[in-house]
C-alpha positions as CSV (number, residue, x, y, z in Angstrom):
1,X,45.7,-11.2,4.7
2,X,46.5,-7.5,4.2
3,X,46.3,-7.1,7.4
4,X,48.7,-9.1,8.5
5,X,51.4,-7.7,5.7
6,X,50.7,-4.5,6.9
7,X,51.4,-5.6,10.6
8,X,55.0,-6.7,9.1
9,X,55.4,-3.8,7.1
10,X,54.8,-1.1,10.1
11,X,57.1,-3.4,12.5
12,X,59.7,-2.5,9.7
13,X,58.7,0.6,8.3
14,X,59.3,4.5,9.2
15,X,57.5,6.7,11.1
16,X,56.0,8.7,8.5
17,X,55.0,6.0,6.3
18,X,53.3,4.2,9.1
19,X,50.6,6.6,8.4
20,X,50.2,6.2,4.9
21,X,50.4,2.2,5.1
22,X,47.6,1.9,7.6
23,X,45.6,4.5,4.9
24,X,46.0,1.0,2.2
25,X,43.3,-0.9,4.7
26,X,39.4,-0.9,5.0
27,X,38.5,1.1,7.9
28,X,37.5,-1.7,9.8
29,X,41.5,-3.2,9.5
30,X,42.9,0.4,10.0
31,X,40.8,1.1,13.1
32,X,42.0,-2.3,14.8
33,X,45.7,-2.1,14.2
34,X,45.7,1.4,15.1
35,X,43.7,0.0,18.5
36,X,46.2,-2.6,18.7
37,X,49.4,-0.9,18.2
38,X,48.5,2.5,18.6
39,X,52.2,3.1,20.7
40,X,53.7,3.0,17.0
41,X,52.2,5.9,15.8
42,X,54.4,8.6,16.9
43,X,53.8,12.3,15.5
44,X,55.2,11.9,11.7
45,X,52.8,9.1,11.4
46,X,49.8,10.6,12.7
47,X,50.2,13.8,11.0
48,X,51.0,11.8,7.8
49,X,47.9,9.9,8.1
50,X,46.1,13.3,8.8
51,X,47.0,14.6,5.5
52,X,43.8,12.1,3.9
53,X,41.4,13.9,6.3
54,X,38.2,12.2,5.1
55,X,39.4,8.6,5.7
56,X,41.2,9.5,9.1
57,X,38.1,10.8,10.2
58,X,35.9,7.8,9.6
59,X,38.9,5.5,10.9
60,X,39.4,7.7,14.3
61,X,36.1,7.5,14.9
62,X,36.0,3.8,15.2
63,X,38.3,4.0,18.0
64,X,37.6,5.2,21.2
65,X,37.4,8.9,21.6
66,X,40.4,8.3,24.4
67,X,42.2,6.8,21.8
68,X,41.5,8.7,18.7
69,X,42.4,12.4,21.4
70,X,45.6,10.4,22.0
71,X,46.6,10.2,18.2
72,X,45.2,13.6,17.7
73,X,47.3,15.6,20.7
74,X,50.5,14.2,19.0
75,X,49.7,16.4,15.5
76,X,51.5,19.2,15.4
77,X,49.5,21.5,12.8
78,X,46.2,22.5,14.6
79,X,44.6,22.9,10.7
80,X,45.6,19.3,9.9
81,X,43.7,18.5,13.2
82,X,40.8,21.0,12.4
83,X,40.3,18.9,8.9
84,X,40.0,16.0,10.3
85,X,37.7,17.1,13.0
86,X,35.6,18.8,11.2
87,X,34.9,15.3,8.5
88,X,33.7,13.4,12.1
89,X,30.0,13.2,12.5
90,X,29.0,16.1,15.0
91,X,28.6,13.7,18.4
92,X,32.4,12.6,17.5
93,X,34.0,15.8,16.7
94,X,32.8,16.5,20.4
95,X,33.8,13.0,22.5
96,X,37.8,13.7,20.4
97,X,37.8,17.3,21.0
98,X,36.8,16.7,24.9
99,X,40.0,14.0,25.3
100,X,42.4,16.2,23.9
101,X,44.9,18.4,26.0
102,X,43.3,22.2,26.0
103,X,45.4,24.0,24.1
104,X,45.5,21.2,21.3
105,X,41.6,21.7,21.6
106,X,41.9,25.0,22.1
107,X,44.6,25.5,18.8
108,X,41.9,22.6,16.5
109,X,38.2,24.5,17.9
110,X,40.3,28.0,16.3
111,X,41.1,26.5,13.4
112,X,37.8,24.6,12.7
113,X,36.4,27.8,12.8
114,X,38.3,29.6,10.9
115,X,36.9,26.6,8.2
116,X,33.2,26.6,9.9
117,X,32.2,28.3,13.0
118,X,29.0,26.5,12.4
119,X,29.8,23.1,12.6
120,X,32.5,23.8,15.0
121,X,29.6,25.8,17.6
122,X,28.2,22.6,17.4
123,X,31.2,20.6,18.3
124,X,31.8,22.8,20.9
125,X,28.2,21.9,22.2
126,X,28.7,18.6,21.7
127,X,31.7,18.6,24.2
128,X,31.1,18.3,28.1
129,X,30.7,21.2,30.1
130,X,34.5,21.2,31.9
131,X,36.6,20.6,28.6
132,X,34.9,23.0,26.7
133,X,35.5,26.1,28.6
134,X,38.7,25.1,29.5
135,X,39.6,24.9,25.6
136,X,37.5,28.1,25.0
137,X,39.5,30.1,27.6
138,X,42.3,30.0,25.5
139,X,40.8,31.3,22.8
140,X,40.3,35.1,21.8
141,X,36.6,36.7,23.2
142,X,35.7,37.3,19.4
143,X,35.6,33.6,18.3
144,X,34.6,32.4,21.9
145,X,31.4,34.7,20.8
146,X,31.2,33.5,17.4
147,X,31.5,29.6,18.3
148,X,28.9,30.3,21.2
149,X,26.1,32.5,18.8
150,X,26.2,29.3,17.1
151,X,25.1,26.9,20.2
152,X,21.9,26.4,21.6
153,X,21.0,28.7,23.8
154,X,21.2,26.1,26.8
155,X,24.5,25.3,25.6
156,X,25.3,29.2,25.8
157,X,23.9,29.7,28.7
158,X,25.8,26.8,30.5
159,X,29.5,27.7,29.1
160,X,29.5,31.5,29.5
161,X,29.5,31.3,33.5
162,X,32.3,28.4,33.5
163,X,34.8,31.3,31.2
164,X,37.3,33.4,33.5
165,X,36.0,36.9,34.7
166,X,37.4,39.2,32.1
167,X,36.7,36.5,29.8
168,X,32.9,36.2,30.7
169,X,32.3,39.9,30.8
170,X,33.4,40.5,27.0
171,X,31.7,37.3,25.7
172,X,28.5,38.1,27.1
173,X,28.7,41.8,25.5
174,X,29.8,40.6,22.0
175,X,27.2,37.6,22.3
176,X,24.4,40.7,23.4
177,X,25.6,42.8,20.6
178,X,24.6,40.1,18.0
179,X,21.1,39.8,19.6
């Protein structure tokens, strides 16, 4: 029944308060509207929806991780992103962060770790091979080192021959420094 007065109300309502109307549902009813009519949830509704971080999270992550990069490419504010992230369970934060363009994944794996570079080392090794040096070229050889001293070793070992030459050199000498 809420459901379906929701359904009317985002059919009628603005962009921004999209994102706080699908918030009133249980997960479950967010997660299929959103599936279902995901075209209406333009930037102001996604980032509005953002702002709750903890609920977006566990919503997002009933969708498909095409989907939920989708929503998540469209926020504007890489920290908004980087909250939500971050509140996914470990496996998702790397399935979203490995569907979004690279420099949105590049701008959220910064800010996540600028919140925690341990969880987010672990996203980062969570994410397939291609999409995560992609998104970690773009970032600074400092906090491509700190994400990477917080992988496995495999993981490590795997994504610091896939950076870019210049890239790859400094990495590896930060990531030897720290032993």
């Amino acid at each position: 029944m809420a459901a379906r007065r929701v359904r009317r109300a985002l059919a009628e309502a603005g962009e921004a308060e999209r994102g706080s109307l699908i918030l009133t549902l249980s997960p479950d009813e967010a997660a299929v509207l959103l599936a279902e009519r995901w075209t209406l949830f333009t930037t102001a509704a996604v980032e509005e929806m953002c702002r709750e971080a903890a609920r977006s999270a566990t919503i997002l992550q009933m969708l498909l991780p095409s989907r939920a990069g989708w929503l998540l490419n469209q926020v504007r504010d890489p920290h908004l992103v980087a909250r939500v992230v971050l509140e996914m369970g470990v496996h998702h934060r790397g399935l979203v962060l490995d569907q979004m363009h690279d420099r949105h994944s590049a701008a959220a794996i910064e800010a996540m770790a600028a919140i925690d570079v341990r969880r987010t080392g672990l996203a980062v090794a969570a994410m397939h091979k291609d999409p995560a040096s992609q998104a970690l070229s773009r970032l600074p050889p400092a906090t491509i080192a700190g994400l990477l001293a917080q992988t496995p070793p495999a993981c490590r070992d795997s994504l610091v021959p896939l950076l870019p030459s210049g890239v790859r050199e400094e990495v590896a000498r930060r990531l030897a420094r720290r032993g």
